[in-house]
ZAMARGU-4260 file (C-alpha; in steps of 0.2 Angstrom, whole numbers, plus 5000, padded with zeros to 4 digits):
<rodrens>
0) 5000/5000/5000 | 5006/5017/4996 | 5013/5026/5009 | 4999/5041/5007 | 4985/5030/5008
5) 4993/5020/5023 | 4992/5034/5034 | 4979/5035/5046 | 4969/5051/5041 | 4966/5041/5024
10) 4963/5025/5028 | 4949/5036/5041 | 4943/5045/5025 | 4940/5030/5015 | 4934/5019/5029
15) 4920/5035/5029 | 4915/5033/5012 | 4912/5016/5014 | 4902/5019/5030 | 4892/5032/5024
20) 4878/5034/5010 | 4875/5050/5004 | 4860/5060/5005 | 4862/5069/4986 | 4866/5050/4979
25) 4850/5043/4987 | 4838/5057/4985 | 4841/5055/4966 | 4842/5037/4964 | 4825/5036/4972
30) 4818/5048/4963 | 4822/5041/4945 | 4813/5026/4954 | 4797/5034/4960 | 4800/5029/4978
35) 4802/5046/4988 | 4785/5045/4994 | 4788/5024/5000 | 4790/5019/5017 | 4809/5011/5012
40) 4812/5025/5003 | 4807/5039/5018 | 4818/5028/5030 | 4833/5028/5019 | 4832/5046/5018
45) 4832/5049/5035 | 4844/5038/5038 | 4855/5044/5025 | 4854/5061/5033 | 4860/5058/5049
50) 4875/5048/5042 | 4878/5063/5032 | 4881/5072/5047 | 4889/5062/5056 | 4901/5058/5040
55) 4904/5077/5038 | 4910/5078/5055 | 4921/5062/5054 | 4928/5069/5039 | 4932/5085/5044
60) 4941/5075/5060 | 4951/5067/5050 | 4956/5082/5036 | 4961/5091/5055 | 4973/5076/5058
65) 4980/5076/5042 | 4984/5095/5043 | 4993/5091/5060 | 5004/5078/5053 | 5014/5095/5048
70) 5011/5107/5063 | 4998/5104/5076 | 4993/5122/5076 | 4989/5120/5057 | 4975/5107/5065
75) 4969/5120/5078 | 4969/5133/5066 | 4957/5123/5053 | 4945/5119/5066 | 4946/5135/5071
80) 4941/5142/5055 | 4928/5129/5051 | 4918/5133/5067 | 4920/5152/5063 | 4913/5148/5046
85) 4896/5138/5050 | 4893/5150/5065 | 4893/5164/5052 | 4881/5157/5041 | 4872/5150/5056
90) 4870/5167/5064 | 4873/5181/5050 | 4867/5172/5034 | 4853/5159/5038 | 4843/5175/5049
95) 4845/5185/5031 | 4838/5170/5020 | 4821/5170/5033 | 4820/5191/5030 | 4821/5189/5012
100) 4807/5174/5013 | 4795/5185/5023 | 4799/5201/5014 | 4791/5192/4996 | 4773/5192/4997
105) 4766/5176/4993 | 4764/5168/4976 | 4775/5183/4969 | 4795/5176/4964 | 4809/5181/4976
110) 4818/5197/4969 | 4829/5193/4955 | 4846/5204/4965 | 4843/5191/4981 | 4843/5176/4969
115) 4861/5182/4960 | 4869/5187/4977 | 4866/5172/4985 | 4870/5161/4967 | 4886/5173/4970
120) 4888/5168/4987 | 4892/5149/4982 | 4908/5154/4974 | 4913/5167/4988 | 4909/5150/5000
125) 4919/5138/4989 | 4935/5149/4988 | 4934/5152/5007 | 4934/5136/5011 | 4947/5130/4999
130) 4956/5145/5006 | 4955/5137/5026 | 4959/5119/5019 | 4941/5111/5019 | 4936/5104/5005
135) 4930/5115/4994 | 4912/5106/4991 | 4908/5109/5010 | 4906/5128/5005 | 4894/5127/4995
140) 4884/5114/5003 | 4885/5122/5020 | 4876/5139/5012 | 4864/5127/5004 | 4858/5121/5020
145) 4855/5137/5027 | 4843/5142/5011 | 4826/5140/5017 | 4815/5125/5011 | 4799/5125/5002
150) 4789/5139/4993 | 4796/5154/4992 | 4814/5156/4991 | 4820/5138/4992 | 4809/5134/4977
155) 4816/5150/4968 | 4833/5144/4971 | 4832/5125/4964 | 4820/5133/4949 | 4833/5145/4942
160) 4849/5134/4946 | 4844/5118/4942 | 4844/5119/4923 | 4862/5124/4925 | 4868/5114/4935
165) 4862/5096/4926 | 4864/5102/4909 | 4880/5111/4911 | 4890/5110/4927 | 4888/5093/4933
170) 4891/5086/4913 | 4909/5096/4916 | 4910/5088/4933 | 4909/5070/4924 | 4922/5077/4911
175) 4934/5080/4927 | 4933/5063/4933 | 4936/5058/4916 | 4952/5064/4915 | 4958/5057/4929
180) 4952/5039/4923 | 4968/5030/4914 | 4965/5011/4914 | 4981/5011/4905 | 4990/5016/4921
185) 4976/5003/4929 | 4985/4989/4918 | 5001/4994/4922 | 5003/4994/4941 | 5006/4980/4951
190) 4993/4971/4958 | 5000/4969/4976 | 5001/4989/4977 | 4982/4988/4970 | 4977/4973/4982
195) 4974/4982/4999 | 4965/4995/4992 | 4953/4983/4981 | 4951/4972/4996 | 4947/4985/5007
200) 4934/4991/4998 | 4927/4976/4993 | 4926/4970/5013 | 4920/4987/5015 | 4903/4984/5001
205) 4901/4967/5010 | 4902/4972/5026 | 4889/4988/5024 | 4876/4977/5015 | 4875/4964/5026
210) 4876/4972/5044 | 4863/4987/5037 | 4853/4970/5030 | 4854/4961/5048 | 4851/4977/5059
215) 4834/4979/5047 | 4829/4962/5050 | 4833/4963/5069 | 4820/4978/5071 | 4808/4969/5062
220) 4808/4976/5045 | 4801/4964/5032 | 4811/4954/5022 | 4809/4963/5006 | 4809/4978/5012
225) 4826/4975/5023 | 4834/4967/5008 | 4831/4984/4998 | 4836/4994/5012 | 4851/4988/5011
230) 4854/4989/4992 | 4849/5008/4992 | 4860/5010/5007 | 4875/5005/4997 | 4872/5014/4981
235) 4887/5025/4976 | 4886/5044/4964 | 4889/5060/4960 | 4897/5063/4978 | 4909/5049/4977
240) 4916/5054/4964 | 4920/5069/4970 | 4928/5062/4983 | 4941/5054/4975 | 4946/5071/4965
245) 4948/5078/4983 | 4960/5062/4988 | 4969/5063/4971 | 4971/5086/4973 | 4978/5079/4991
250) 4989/5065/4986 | 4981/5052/4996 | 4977/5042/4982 | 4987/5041/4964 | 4979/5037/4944
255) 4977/5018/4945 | 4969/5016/4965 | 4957/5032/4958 | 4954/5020/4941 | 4950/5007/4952
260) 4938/5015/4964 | 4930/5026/4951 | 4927/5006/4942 | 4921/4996/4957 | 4908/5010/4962
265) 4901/5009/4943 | 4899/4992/4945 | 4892/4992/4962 | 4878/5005/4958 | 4875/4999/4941
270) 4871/4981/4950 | 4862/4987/4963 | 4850/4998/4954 | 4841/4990/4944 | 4841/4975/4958
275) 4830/4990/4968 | 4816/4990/4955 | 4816/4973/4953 | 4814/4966/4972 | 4804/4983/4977
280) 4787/4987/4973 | 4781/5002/4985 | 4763/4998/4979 | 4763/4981/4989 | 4755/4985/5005
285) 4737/4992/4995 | 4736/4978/4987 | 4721/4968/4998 | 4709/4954/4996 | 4698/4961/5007
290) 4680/4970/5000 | 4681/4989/5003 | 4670/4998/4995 | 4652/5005/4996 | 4642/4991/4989
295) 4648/4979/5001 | 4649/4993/5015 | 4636/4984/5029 | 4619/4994/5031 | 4623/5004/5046
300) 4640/5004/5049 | 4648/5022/5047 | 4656/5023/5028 | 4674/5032/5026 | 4677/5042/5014
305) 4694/5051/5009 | 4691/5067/4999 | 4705/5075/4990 | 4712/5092/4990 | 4722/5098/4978
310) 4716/5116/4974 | 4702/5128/4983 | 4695/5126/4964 | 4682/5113/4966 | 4680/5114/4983
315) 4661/5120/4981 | 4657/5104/4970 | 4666/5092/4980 | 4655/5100/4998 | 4642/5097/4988
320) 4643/5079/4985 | 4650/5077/5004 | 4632/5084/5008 | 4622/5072/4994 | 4632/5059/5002
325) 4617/5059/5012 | 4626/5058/5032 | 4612/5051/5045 | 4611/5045/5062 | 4611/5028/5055
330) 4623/5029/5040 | 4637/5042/5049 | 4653/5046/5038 | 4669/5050/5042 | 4679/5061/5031
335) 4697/5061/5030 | 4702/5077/5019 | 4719/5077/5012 | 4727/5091/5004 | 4740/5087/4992
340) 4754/5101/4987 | 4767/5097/4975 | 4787/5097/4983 | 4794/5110/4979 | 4812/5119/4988
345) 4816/5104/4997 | 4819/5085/4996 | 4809/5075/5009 | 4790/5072/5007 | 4782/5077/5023
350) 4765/5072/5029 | 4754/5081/5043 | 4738/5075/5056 | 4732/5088/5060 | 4728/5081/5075
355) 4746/5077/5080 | 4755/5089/5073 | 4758/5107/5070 | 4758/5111/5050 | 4773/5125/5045
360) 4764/5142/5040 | 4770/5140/5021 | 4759/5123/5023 | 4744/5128/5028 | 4727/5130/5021
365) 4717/5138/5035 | 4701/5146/5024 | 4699/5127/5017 | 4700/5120/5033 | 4686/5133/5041
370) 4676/5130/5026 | 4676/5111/5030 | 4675/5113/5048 | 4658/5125/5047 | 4651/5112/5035
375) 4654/5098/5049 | 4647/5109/5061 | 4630/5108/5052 | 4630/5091/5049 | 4632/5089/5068
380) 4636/5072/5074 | 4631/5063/5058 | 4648/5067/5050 | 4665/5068/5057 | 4678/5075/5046
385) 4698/5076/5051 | 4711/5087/5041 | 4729/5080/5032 | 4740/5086/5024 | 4754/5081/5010
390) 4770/5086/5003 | 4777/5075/4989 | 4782/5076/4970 | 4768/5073/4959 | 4773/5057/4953
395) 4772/5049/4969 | 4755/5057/4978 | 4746/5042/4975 | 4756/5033/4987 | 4748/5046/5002
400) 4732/5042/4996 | 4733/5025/4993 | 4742/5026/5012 | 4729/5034/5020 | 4714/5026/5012
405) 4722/5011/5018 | 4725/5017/5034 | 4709/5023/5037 | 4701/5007/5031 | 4690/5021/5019
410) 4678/5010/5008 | 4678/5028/4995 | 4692/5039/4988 | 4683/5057/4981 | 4696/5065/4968
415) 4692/5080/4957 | 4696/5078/4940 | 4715/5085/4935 | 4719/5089/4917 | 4737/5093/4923
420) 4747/5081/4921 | 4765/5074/4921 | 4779/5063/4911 | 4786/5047/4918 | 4798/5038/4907
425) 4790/5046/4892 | 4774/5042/4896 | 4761/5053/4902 | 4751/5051/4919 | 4742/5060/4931
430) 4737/5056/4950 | 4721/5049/4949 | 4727/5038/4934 | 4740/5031/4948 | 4727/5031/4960
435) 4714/5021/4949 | 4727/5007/4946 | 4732/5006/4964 | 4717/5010/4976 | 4715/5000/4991
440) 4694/5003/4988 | 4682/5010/4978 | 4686/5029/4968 | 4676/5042/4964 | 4680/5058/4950
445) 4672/5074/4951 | 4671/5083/4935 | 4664/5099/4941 | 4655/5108/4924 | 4646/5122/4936
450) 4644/5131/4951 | 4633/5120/4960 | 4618/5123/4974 | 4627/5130/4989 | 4627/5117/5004
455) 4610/5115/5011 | 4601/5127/4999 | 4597/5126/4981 | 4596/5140/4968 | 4592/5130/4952
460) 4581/5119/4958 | 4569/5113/4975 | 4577/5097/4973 | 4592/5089/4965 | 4591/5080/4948
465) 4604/5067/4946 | 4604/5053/4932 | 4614/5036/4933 | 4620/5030/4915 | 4624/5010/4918
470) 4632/5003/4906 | 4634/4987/4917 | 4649/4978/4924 | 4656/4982/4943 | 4659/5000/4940
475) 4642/5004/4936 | 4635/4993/4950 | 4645/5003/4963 | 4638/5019/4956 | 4620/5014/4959
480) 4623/5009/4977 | 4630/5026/4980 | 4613/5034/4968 | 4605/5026/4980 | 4611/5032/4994
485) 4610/5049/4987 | 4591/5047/4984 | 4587/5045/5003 | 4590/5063/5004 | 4572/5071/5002
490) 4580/5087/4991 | 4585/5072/4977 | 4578/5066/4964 | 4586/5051/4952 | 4583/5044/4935
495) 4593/5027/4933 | 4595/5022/4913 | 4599/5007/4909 | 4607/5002/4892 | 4605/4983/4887
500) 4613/4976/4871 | 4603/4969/4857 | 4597/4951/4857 | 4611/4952/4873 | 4626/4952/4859
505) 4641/4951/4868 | 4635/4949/4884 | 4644/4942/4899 | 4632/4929/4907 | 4640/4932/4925
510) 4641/4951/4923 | 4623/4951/4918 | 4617/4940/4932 | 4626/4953/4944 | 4618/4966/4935
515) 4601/4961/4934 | 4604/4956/4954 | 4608/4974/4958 | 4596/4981/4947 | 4582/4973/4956
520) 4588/4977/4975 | 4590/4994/4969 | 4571/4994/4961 | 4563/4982/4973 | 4570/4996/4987
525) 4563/5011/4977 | 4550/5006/4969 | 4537/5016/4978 | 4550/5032/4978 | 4541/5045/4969
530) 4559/5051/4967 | 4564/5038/4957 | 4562/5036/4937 | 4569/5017/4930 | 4571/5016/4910
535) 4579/5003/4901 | 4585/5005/4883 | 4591/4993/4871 | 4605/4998/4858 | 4616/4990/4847
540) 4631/4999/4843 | 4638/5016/4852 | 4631/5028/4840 | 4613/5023/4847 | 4620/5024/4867
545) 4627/5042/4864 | 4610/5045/4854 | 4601/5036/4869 | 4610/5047/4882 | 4606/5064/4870
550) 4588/5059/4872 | 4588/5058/4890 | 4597/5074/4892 | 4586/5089/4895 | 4599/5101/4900
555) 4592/5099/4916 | 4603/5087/4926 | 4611/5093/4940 | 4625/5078/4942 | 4625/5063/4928
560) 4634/5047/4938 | 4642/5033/4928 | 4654/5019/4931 | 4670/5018/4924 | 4673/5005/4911
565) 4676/4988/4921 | 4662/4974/4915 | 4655/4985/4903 | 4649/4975/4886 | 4658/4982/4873
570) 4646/4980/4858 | 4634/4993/4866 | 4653/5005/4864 | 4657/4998/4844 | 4668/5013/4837
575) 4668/5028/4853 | 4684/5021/4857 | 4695/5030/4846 | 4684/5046/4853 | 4689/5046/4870
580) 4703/5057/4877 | 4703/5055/4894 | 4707/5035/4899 | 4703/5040/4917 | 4686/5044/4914
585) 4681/5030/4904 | 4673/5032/4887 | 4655/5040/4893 | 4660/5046/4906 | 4674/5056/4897
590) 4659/5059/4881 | 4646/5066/4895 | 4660/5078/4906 | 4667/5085/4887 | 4660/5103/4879
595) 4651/5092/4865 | 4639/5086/4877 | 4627/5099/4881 | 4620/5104/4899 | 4629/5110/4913
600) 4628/5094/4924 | 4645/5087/4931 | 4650/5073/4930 | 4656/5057/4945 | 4661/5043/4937
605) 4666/5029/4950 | 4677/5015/4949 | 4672/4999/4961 | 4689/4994/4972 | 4699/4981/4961
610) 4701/4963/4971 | 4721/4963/4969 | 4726/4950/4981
</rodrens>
């Protein structure tokens, strides 16, 4: 072993590396995988974070002992300076960063003069540091810390720099590792100066995977979960490559042992990743064989509902259809409203009870919450409603619903219908898309057309005119069982249509059994309901169920409900297919909520829970 990397300081530096994950190489590798949001993916976060720390101070041990080799005052000195350093920012800086944050009024951007002093301010912090002998990425890391996170100047910051720093800076970072890469010099060298080094490390991969894989199983962890613990725990990046530029600037290291480890962390984290996807799939723990959903929801036990926040936009409509929910003394219902805002200036999800916890001022959404509360208060004890909220990427949200349906046990997730949506791999999604494949019950989409009766009192109408359109199958079944419990309300009246095929072409004989079963409950039950039209029309292609449906339509409904897709007899859809532009509102429901379709009436089109397990 070279006599450099023999010294203690270095073996301390590398033995650090090895021990510790970093929180940048994490945060990005479970964010190409969509797992931020999951329970693995939180916890090694976390625990990333605090090796982080605890590495930083280690290293910075160690840098002080190497500059004592020389003088001992040249160690004093450098921890003198480094403390001097974080206190400044700690005391001077970080109290400047909360002024500029509560001088910007909210919603505007952060003045552009703050944003270029402080993207000023990382090269001013990297020469200093250089200048006292720290490494010169601990500069501009330290001021990153002290930037406030979430909206406001956090946001601004990663908005404007981040462009620049993947498409131009970190490329150039890669270059410089580059050209220190010489598997020439690799091939060259002797293999017993190269073998401490190569063993070391390799014990040192070993050693991390299987201790962090044990101490996970020892608490408890699940298997699965453990084991990709454990492989996201000794993932390698970005930082550990700088890294070894700092060992080779310091001599600790030469050309072929900086080939060598620049090589084995490439391998390591091009194995491991993959292996993450594989073994891992956050979606798991919703996945239940259990019915939960409003048909089967027993006749007097109290039905949970989680309704779905992501704007103050529909918030009238989705009151609305809390109060048609139709809450009694003997049908209570419990209401677990989430409000959902994107991550943005920071790098951890967070999620909030309200009842446990206090929610940061940039987080909250008081007026919502008053509005929601004063509407509980009129319903009394018939419905009890509790308040969440939750921070995460868009690509992951439907992990806190699906999280909280599931550990609510709710039989019905509400979500307003989102037209914004994003890219994954190339393909694009949106929330309720993810939450409709993965639910843990029954969904609910609420395309609001119009500004619908305030709660408790109607403008348009004495009553309420709804209309169920069932097309058959499970979906449709679901949407009757909640029509009817709508139409126990006195202020609504319900037309129910139903569409039979032809001579029953295509016809699924056990879809149609189910069909006809629920049919007659739901008309057996209502039969001497005054409220209550049943028609049945017979069509044989989808030009007469879209001519049906314009029959039925006197401009007049106040809220059209229609299942999904799922068990629905194709040859009453022949040819609307190629028609449909939203996937997630199935083909009528996506025809009746478009502008083509006259009337003002919105739109629920539910989707009964899907059996995974």
């Amino acid at each position: 072993m070279d006599k450099e990397l023999s010294a203690i300081s270095s073996i301390g530096v590398i033995a650090g590396y090895l021990g510790i994950t970093a929180f940048p190489v994490i945060y990005h590798v479970l964010k190409e995988l969509n797992l931020l949001n999951s329970d693995v993916g939180r916890f090694a976060l976390s625990t990333a974070l605090i090796g982080d720390t605890i590495g930083m101070g280690s290293i910075l041990a160690f840098e002080a002992e190497r500059q004592g080799q020389i003088r001992t005052e040249n160690a004093v000195w450098f921890m003198l300076s480094a403390i001097v350093l974080v206190t400044l920012l700690l005391s001077c800086v970080r109290p400047a960063m909360l002024w500029i944050n509560s001088k910007t009024p909210e919603g505007k951007p952060v003045d552009q003069s703050f944003i270029v002093a402080i993207l000023l301010g990382i090269f001013m912090m990297g020469f200093i540091t250089d200048m006292f002998g720290i490494a010169i990425v601990n500069g501009p890391l330290w001021l990153g810390l002290v930037v406030p996170d979430g909206p406001g100047l956090g946001a601004t910051m990663v908005h404007r720099s981040k462009t620049f720093m993947n498409e131009f800076l970190m490329p150039f970072s890669f270059i410089l590792v580059g050209q220190y890469v010489d598997f020439f010099a690799l091939g060259a060298s002797e293999w017993k100066s190269l073998k401490p080094l190569f063993f070391m490390v390799l014990t040192g991969y070993l050693a991390k995977f299987f201790v962090t894989w044990m101490a996970a199983l020892y608490w408890r962890m699940p298997f699965r979960d453990g084991l990709t613990f454990s492989l996201i725990m000794s993932l390698r990046g970005q930082v550990e490559l700088i890294l070894f530029v700092h060992l080779m600037d310091k001599k600790v290291i030469n050309v072929p042992s900086f080939t060598l480890l620049v090589l084995m962390t490439i391998v390591l984290t091009a194995t491991f990743t993959p292996l993450v996807s594989i073994i891992y799939d956050p979606t798991r723990p919703y996945i239940l064989n259990q019915r939960r959903n409003i048909q089967h929801n027993p006749q007097g036990v109290e039905l949970r509902i989680v309704l779905c926040i992501f704007d103050t936009e529909n918030m009238n409509g989705l009151l609305h259809l809390l109060d048609r929910t139709n809450p009694t003394s003997t049908t209570t219902v419990s209401v677990s409203s989430l409000r959902l805002i994107q991550l943005a200036g920071r790098a951890t999800p967070l999620f909030f009870d309200h009842a446990k916890q206090e929610v940061p001022p940039i987080y909250q959404w008081t007026h919502t919450i008053n509005v929601l509360a004063s509407f509980q208060h009129i319903r009394r004890e018939f419905m009890k409603i509790q308040f969440f909220t939750a921070v995460a990427p868009k690509q992951s949200m439907f992990q806190n619903i699906c999280e909280l349906a599931l550990e609510q046990e709710a039989s019905l997730i509400i979500l307003p219908f989102m037209n914004r949506g994003f890219y994954q791999h190339g393909t694009r999604r949106t929330s309720n898309s993810q939450v409709l494949n993965h639910a843990p019950c029954s969904i609910a989409i609420l395309v609001d057309k119009c500004i619908v009766a305030a709660v408790g009192n109607s403008t348009r109408h004495s009553r309420n005119r709804f209309a169920v359109l069932f097309l058959g199958g499970a979906d449709a079944r679901e949407a009757l069982v909640y029509a009817d419990r709508m139409v126990e309300n006195q202020d609504v009246s319900l037309t129910v249509i139903r569409f039979l095929s032809y001579n029953n072409v295509g016809d699924n004989e056990r879809e149609k059994k189910l069909d006809d079963g629920i049919v007659t409950w739901f008309w057996v039950k209502n039969e001497t309901n005054t409220r209550v039209v049943y028609r049945e029309v017979v069509v044989r292609n989808g030009e007469e169920t879209i001519g049906a449906i314009h029959d039925m339509n006197d401009g007049d409904y106040d809220l059209l409900i229609v299942g999904r897709k799922r068990g629905i007899n194709p040859a009453i859809l022949t040819g609307l297919s190629a028609w449909s532009e939203s996937d997630e509102l199935g083909i009528i429901g996506d025809y009746v909520s478009s502008k083509d379709f006259d009337g003002t009436a919105s739109v629920l089109v539910v989707q009964q829970q899907v059996l995974r397990g």
